[in-house]
C-alpha positions in Angstrom: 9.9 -16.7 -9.5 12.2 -16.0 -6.2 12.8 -18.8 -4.2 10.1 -17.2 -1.8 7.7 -18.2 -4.6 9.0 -21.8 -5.2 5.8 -23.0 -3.8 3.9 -22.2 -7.4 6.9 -24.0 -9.5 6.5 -27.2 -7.4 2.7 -27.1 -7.7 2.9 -26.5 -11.5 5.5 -29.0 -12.0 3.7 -31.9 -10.1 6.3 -32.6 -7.5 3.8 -32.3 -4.3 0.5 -33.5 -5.8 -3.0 -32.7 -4.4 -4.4 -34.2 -1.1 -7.8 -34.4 -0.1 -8.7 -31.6 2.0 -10.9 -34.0 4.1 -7.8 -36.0 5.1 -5.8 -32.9 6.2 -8.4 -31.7 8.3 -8.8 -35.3 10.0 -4.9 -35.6 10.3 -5.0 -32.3 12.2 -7.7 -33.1 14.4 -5.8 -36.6 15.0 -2.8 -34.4 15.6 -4.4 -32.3 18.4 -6.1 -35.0 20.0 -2.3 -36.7 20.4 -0.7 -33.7 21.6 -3.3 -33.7 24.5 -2.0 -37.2 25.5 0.2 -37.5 28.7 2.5 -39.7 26.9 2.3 -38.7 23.0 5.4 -38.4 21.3 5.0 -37.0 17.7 8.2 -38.0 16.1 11.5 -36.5 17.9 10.9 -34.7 20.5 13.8 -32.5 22.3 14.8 -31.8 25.8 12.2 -29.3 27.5 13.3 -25.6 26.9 13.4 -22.5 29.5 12.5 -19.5 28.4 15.8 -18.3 27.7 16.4 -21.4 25.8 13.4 -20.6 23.5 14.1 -16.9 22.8 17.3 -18.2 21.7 15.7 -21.0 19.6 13.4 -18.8 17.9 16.4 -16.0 17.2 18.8 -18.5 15.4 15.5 -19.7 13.4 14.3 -16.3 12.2 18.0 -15.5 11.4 17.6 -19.1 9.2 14.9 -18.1 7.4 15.6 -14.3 6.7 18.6 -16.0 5.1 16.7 -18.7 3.2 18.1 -21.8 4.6 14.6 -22.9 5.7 15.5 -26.8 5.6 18.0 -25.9 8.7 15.8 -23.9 10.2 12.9 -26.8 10.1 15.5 -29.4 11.5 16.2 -26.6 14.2 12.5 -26.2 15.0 11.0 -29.2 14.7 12.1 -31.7 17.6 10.4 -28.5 19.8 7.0 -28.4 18.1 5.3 -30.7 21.3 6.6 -28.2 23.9 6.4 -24.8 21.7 3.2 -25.1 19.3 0.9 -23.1 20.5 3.3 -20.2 21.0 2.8 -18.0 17.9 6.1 -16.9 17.1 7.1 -20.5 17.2 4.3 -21.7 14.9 4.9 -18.2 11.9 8.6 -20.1 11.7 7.8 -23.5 11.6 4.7 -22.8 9.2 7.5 -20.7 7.1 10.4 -23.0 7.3 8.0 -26.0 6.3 6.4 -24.4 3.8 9.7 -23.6 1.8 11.2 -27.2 2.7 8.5 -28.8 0.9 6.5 -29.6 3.6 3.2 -27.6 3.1 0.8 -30.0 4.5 2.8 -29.6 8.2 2.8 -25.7 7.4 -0.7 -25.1 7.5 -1.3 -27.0 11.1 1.2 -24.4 12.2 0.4 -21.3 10.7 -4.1 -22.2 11.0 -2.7 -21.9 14.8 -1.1 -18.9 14.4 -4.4 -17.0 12.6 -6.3 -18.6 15.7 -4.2 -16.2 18.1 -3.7 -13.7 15.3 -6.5 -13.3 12.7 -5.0 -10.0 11.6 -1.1 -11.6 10.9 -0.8 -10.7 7.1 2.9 -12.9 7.0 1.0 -15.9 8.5 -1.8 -15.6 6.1 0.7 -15.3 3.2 2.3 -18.1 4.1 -0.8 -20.4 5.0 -2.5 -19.4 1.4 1.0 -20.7 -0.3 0.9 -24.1 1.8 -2.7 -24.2 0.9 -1.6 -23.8 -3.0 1.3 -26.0 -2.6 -0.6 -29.0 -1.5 -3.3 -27.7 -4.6 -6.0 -26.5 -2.7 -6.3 -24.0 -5.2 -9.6 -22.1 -3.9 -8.6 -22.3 -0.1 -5.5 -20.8 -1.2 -7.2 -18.0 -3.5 -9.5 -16.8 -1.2 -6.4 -16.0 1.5 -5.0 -14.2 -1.2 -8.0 -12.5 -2.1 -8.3 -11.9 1.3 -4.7 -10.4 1.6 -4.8 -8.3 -1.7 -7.6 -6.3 -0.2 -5.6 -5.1 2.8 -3.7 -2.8 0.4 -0.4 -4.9 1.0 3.3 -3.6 0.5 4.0 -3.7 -3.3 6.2 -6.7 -3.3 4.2 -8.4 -1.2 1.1 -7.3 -4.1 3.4 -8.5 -6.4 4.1 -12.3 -5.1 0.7 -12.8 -4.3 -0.8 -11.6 -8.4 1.8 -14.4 -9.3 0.1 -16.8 -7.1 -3.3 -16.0 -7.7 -1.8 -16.0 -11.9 -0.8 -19.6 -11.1 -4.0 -20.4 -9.9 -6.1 -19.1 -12.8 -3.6 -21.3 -14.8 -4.4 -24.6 -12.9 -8.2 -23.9 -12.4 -8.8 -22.3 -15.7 -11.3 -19.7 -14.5 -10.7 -16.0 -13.6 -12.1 -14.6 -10.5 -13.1 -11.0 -10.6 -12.3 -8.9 -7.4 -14.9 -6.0 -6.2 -13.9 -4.2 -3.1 -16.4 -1.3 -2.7 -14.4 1.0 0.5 -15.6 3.8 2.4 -13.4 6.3 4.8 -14.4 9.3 6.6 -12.7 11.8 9.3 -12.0 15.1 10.7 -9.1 17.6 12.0 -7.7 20.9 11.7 -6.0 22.8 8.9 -4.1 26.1 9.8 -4.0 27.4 6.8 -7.1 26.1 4.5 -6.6 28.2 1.6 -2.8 27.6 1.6 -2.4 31.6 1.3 0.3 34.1 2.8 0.2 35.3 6.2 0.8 39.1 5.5 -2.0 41.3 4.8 -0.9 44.1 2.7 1.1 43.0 -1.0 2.5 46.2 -2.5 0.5 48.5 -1.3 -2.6 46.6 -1.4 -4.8 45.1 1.6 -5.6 41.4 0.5 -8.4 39.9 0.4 -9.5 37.9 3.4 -10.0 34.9 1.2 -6.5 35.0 0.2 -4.9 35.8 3.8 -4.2 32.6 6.1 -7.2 31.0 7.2 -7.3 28.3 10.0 -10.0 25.9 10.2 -11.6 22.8 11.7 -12.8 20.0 8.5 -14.6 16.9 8.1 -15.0 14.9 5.2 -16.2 11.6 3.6 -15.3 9.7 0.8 -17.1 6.9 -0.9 -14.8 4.4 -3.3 -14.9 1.4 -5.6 -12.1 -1.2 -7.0 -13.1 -3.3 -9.4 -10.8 -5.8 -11.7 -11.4 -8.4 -14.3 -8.9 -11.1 -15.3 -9.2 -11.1 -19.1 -6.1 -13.5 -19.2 -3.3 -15.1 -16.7 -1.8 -12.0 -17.5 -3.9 -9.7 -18.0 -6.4 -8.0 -16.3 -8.8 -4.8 -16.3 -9.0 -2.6 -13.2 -11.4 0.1 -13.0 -11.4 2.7 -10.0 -13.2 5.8 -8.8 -14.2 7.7 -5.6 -16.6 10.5 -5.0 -15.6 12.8 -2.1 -16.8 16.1 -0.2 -14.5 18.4 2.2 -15.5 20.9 4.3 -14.0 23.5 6.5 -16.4 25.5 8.2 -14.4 28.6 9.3 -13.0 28.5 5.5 -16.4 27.6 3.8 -14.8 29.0 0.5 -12.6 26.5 -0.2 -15.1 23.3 0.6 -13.8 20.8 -1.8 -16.1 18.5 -4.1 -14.6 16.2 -5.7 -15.6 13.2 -8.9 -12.8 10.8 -10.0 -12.9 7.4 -12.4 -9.7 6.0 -13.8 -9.3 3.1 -16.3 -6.5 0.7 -17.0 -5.0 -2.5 -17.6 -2.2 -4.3 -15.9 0.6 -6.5 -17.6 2.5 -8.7 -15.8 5.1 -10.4 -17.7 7.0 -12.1 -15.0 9.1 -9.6 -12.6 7.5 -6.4 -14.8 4.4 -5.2 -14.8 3.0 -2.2 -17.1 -0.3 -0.6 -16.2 -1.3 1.8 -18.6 -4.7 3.9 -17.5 -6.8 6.8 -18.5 -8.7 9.1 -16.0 -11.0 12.0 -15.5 -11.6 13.7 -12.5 -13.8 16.5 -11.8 -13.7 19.4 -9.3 -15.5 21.9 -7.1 -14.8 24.6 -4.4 -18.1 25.9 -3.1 -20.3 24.3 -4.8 -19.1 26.0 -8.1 -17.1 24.4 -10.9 -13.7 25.0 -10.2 -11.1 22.6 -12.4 -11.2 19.6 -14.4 -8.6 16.9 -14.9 -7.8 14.2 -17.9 -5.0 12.2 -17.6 -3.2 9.1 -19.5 -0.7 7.2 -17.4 1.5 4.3 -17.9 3.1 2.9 -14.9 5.9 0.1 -14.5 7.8 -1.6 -12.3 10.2 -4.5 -12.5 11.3 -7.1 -9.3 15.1 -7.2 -9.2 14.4 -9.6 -6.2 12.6 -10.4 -3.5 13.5 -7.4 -1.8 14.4 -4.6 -4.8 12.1 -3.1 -7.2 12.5 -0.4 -9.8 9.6 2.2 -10.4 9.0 4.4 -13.5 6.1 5.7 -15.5 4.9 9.0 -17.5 2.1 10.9 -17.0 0.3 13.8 -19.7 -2.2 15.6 -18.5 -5.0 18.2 -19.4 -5.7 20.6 -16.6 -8.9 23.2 -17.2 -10.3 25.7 -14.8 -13.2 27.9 -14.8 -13.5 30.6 -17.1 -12.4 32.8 -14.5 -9.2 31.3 -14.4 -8.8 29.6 -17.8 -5.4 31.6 -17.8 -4.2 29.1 -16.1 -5.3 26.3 -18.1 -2.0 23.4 -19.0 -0.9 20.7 -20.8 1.2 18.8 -18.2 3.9 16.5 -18.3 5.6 14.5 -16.0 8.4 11.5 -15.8 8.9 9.3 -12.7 11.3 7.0 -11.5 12.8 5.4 -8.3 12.8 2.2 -5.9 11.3 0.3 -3.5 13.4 -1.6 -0.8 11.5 -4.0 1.5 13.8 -3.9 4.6 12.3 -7.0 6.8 9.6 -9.1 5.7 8.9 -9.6 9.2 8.2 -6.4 10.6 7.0 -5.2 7.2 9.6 -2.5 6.9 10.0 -0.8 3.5 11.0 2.1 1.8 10.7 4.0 -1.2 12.2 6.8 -2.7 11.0 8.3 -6.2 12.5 11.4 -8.5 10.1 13.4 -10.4 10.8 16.1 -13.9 8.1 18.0 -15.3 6.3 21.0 -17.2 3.2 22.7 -17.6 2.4 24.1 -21.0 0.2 26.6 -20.5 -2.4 26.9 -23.5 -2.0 31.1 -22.9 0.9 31.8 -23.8 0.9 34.8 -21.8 0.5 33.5 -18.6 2.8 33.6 -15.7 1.7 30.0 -14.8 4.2 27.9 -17.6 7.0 26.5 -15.7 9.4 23.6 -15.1 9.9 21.2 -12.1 11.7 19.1 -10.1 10.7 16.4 -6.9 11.7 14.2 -4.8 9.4 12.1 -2.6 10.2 9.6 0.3 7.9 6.9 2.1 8.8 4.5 4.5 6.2 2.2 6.9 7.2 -0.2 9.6 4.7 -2.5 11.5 5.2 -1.6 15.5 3.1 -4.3 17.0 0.6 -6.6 15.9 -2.3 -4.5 13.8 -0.4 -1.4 14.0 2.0 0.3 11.4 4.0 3.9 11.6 4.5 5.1 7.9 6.3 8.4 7.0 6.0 10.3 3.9 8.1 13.3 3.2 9.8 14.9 -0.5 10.8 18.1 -1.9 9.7 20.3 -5.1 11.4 22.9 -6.7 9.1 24.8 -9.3 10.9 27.5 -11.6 8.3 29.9 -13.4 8.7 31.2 -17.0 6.4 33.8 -16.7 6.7 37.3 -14.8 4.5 37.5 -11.4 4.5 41.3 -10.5 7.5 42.5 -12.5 9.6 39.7 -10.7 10.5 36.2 -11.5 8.8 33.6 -9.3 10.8 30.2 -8.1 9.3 28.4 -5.5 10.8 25.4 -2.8 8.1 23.2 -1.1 8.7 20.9 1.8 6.6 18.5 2.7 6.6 15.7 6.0 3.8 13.6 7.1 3.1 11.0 9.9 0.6 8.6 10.1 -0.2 5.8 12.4 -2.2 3.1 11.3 -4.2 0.8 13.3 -5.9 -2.3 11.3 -9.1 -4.5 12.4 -9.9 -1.6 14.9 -12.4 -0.7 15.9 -13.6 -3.7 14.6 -12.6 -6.0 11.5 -12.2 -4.9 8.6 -11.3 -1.1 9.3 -8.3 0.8 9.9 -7.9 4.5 11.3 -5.4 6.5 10.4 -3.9 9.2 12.7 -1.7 11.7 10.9 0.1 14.4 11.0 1.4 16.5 8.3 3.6 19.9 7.9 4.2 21.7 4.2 6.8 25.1 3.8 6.6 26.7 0.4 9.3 29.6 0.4 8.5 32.0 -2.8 11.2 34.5 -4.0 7.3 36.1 -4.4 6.0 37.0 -0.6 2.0 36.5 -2.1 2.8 32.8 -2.2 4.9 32.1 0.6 3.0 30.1 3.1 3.2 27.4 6.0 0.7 24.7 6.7 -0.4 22.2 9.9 -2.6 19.7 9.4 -3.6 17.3 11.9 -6.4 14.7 11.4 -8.0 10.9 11.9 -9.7 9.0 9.3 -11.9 5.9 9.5 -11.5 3.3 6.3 -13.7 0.2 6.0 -12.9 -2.0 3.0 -15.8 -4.3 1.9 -14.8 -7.4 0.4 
């Protein structure tokens, strides 16, 4: 475990020991009842700060802990903690300093006040749920981290906090199962629903209006479920599924209905984890049965550090359409790799870039539709201000046909951008609405499949725990 995890080795090996959470709570409540004295001094105490002073102060100490020397940055902060608790920014440093010094049981006074001013502060949390272990309040501690997994948290950050809740189910010997039933819901506008061409004539022929650009308004809802069961420390079963319904009502043709369940377990054996799943996922466009999906995947990733992690996994698929399209039934294959880089833990900055090869097998082997593939996909999110992220998404496919589309050989290039803002515990807690807009260009050496796409939209997600 990094050293931003030593917490759970010094709880495992003994070196803290457990205090009665009784005491903590009255040493607290002494603690605040001091501070409110005229004359109360609370061990050293420095000179009174100006506010240029403190800026200053809580510069050097961030620049202390982003470079792990969190004993010199609790020496730096503490003589200040009469004049500065209070101040959040003050308190998320000295919680974080303390808490990596050894000195949990100061930590959580700190960081509690933090989540007082900032309930929605995912760092603070993290870091009051690993004073809260430290000190062995194991269940405290677990339900923060419960509490924090179900925010859908950066992968790294997903990744220290199983190890924590791991540690715990060593200690406490019992396995807590997580259900988060979620719900989301929105609307926008499309300007080309069917994803068709914008010409209306293809060699001669007047297209159908079904397969000419369509623009339309859409609304949809979608209604989810997470469920996972520890079966060991290291192992658990996580079952998933959503059932979902879009409609566009200029473009009523291509409403969407949509059925999906997925299977898997997860592995964690240290810095790697391997989930290998199963899924099935069933489809409909107008009401009629339009393709179904079956799909084995095994996913891994390994933590070079804190801050790097490698991503890989495979994927084979079985696609099947309708009769009337069976021609374009496949078997599919694909191979993934690429990594994550989590660029400041403190404004939640991080970035991922991932490479994608791949085939479809078509089970006729006269159709057009076999071909071979190439991606590239990008992400990136930063948090802007408290409760409020900025995430971009963006990648690249090239798609090279086998078949013959109209006497000519078909290659396509797709480009894809996407920018969504995310606002958490709004408009009250527990949701998050996502604005987002999103651009695709697919350029076809064939003009039928050629096309450009706007989508702007907002979506309402509520998580219940």
């Amino acid at each position: 475990m990094s050293e931003r995890q030593s917490g759970a080795s010094r709880v495992l090996q003994g070196s803290v020991g457990h205090r009665n959470h009784i005491a903590v709570a009255v040493f607290y409540f002494l603690l605040v009842l001091f501070s409110l004295l005229p004359n109360a001094s609370l061990g050293q105490t420095g000179p009174e700060l100006s506010p240029q002073e403190v800026k200053t102060l809580l510069a050097n100490a961030k620049q202390l802990v982003l470079s792990t020397r969190y004993q010199e940055a609790y020496d730096l902060l503490q003589p200040h903690e009469l004049q500065l608790a209070g101040n959040p920014d003050y308190d998320y440093l000295f919680g974080t300093a303390a808490v990596d010094s050894g000195k949990a049981d100061l930590a959580i006074f700190a960081l509690e006040r933090v989540l007082a001013e900032r309930p929605s502060f995912a760092g603070a949390r993290l870091e009051l749920a690993r004073a809260y272990f430290d000190i062995g309040d194991n269940e405290t501690a677990r339900y923060h981290f419960d509490y924090l997994q179900g925010q859908n948290p950066p992968p790294n950050v997903q990744a220290a906090i199983t190890s924590y809740l791991r540690a715990i189910d060593r200690v406490a010997g019992a396995y807590k199962p997580i259900h988060l039933p979620n719900f989301a819901a929105g609307f926008g506008w499309d300007s080309n629903a069917n994803a068709s061409t914008d010409v209306e004539q293809f060699l001669g022929f007047v297209l159908d209006g079904n397969n000419v650009e369509t623009d339309s308004s859409y609304y949809f809802a979608r209604l989810g479920d997470y469920y996972s069961h520890p079966l060991t420390p290291e192992v658990k079963l996580v079952l998933t599924g959503f059932a979902s319904q879009r409609n566009y009502p200029d473009a009523s043709f291509v409403n969407s209905s949509d059925l999906n369940a997925n299977a898997g377990l997860e592995w964690n054996f240290g810095d790697t984890k391997i989930t290998p799943s199963v899924g099935a996922a069933l489809n409909w466009l107008d009401g009629d049965s339009n393709l179904d999906r079956y799909t084995f995947d095994v996913a891994a990733s390994h933590s070079l550090s804190d801050d790097w992690k490698l991503l890989g996994g495979l994927t084979a698929a079985a696609w099947r359409f309708t009769d009337d399209l069976e021609f374009r039934d496949a078997d599919i294959y694909n191979a993934r790799a690429g990594f994550e880089h989590y660029l400041d833990p403190a404004t939640g900055s991080v970035i991922s870039l991932m490479g994608m090869v791949g085939t479809d097998d078509t089970t006729d082997s006269d159709s057009p539709f076999d071909n071979d593939r190439w991606a590239l996909a990008f992400a990136g999110s930063r948090v802007i201000a408290q409760g409020m992220m900025l995430s971009l998404n963006a990648g690249f496919k090239n798609t090279d046909f086998n078949g013959v589309f109209f006497g000519t050989e078909r290659e396509d290039d797709q480009w894809n951008a996407a920018l969504s803002l995310h606002l958490f515990d709004w408009p009250s807690e527990g949701w998050r609405v996502i604005s987002q807009v999103g651009y695709t260009d697919v350029d076809s050496t064939i003009d039928l499949y050629t096309f450009d796409r706007t989508e702007v939209g907002l979506t309402f997600h509520r998580t219940f725990e």
